[in-house]
N, C-alpha and C positions, 0 to 999 in steps of 0.2 A: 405519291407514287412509291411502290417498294422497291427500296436499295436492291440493286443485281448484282451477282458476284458471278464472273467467269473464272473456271479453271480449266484453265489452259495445259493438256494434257493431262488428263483427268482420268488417274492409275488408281492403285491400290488407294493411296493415301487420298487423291482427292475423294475418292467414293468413299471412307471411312470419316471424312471431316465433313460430310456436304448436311447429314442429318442435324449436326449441332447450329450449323448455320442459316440451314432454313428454319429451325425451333426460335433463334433469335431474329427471325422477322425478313429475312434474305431471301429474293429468288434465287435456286440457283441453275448455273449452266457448265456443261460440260462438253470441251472441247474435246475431241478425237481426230485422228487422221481419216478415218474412213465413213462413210456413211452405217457400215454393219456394227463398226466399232459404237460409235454415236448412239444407234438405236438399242446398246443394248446395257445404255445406263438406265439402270433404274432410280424412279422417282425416292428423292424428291428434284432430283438431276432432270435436267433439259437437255437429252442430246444435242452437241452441235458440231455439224463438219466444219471440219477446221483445220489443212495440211500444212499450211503455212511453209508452203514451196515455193511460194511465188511473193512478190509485192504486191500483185493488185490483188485484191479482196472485192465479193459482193457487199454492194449499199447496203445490203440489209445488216450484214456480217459489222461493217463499220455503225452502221443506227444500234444495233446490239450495245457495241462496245462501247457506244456513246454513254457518258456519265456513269462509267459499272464502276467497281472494284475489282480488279483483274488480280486470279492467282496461280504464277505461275509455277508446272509440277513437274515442268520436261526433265526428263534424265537426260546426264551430260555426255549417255555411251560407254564406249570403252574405258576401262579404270584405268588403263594408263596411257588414256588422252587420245586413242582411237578416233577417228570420227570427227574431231575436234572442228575441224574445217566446217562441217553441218550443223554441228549441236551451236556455232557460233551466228552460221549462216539465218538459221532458223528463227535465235535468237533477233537479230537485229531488223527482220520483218516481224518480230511480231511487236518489238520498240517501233515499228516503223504505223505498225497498224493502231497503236496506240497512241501515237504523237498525233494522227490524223486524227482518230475518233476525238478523240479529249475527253480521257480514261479521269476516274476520282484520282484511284492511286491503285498503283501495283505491289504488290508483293512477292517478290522472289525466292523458291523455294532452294536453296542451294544446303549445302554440307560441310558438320564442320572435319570432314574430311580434307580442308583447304590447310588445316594448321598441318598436316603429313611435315615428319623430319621434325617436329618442334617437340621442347622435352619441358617436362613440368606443369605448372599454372599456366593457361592461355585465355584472354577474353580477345575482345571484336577488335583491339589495338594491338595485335599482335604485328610482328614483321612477318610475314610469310615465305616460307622457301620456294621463287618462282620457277628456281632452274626443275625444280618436281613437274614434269611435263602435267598431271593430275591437278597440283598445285595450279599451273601458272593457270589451267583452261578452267578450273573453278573461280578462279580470282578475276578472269579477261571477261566470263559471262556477267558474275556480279558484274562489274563493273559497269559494260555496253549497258546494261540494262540501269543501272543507277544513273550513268551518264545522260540517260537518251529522256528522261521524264521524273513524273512522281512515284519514282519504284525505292523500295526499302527491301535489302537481301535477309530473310532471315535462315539460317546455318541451322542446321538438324543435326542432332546426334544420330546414333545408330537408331532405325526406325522399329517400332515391334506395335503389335494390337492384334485382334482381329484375326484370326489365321494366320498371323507372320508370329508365331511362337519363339524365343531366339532360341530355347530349345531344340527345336529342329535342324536348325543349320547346324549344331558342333555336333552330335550324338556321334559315337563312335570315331572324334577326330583326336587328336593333339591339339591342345592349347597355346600357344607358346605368350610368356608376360605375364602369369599367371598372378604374380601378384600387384601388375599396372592396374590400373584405375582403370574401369569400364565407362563408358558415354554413351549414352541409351535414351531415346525419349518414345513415350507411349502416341499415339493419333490421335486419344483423349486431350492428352496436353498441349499439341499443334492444335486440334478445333479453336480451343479454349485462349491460347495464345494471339491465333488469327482474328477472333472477336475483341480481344484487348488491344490488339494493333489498331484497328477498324474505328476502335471507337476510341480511342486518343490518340486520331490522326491531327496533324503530323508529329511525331516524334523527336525527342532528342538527338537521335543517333540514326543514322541510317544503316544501321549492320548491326543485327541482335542473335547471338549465339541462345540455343534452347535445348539442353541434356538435363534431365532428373541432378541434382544439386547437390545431393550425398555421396560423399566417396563411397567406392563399393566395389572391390578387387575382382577381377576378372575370374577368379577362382571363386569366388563367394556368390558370385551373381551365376553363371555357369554351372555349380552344382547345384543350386537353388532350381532354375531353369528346367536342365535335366528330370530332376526329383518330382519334377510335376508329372512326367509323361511315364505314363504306367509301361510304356512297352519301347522306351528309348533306351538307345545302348548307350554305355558309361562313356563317359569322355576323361581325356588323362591331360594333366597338365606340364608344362617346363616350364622354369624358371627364364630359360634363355628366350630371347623376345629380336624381330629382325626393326621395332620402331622400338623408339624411347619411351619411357612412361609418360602420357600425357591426360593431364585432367581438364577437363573443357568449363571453365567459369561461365554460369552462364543465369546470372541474376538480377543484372543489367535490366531486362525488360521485366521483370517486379515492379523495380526501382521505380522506372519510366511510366507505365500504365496499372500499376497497382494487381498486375496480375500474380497468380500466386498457383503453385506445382499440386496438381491432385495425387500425382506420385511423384514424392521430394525423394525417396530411397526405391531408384530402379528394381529392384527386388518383388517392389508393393504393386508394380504394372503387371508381375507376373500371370497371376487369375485373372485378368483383365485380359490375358491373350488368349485364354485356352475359352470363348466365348466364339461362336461359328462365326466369319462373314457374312 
């Protein structure tokens, strides 16, 4: 029988990772809120409704999730912890809807936006700042969902691929931190990571940090970025920064599944973004 893999809340990212995973042998499926939303993933995605408003779920919804690989892509909301009540609610039926089925194993898509207020070198044993309202409700998610089964959280750096150029987002702003350390991972290197989780399941560590591995200054990556878009307006930088400098270690899962960075210097994902959706 072919391995299925559900992603559960199936955005930007899961539709950018779903091609590598069906190339490695995977059905795969895509959950949405709505039915219009559902019908309008393209293959090699299997729309599926999926609101996860409720706790009872259809038989079939549960026979699905029976024995998949579950990946979940839900955004946490508001960034500073908006919503928090839902995004948690949401969570813990769909830990509820997996404990039923008897999922392989889950994988949770979270951010290493949890290390917020930490300054320096940080890996997956860090202390985290919980009183960070942002903080505590990225931290209370992993958790529920590690607590509730076979889920492993893996932490994204800043996402880019595909139509999400990070070019686009600064043109014409202020920088501030100019010379901090940037944290960036390409959708290429999430595919590629999610198939090395898969396939040397279970792991070491239940919590794997994943950012492109080379230092590479917010200024240097930024005008790199910029430089690529013919008709972007310049962006300016400050020295002054309202976070500490933080560099996100994130090599751990090398270590653990022998996986290894298509782009180790953020910089190198850049041409890799300016490719259409």
């Amino acid at each position: 029988m072919v391995n299925k893999i559900i992603i559960v809340g199936c955005g930007w990212l899961g539709q950018h990772v779903a091609s590598t995973l069906a190339t490695a042998g995977l059905r795969v499926f895509g959950s949405r809120r709505s039915s219009e939303a559902a019908q309008s993933l393209a293959a090699p995605i299997h729309g599926v409704v999926l609101p996860l408003t409720d706790t009872v779920v259809a038989a079939e919804i549960q026979a699905l999730f029976h024995d998949a690989w579950v990946i979940c892509t839900i955004p946490p909301g508001g960034r500073h912890g908006a919503a928090s009540s839902d995004y948690l609610r949401v969570l813990r039926n769909l830990a509820l809807l997996c404990q039923q089925s008897g999922i392989k194993g889950g994988i949770h898509i979270s951010s290493t936006g949890v290390y917020q207020g930490l300054a320096g070198e940080v890996d997956e044993s860090a202390v985290l700042k919980l009183d960070n309202p942002r903080v505590a409700l990225l931290a209370s998610a992993e958790q529920l969902l590690r607590e509730s089964g076979p889920w492993l959280t893996l932490r994204l750096a800043g996402l880019m691929g595909p139509g999400r150029h990070p070019g686009r987002f600064v043109q014409g702003k202020t920088l501030h931190g100019a010379t901090h350390p940037v944290n960036m991972v390409h959708s290429a290197d999430v595919a590629q990571a999610l198939l090395a989780i898969i396939g040397k399941w279970p792991l070491a560590q239940r919590c794997y940090n994943l950012s492109s591995p080379q230092w590479v200054s917010k200024h240097d990556f930024y005008q790199a970025a910029v430089a690529q878009l013919s008709s972007a307006q310049p962006v300016s930088f400050s020295a002054e920064a309202t976070e500490p400098p933080r560099q996100v270690l994130a090599n751990a899962l090398c270590q653990d599944t022998g996986f290894y960075y298509q782009f180790v210097d953020a910089r190198q994902a850049l041409a890799a973004c300016m490719v259409k959706s």
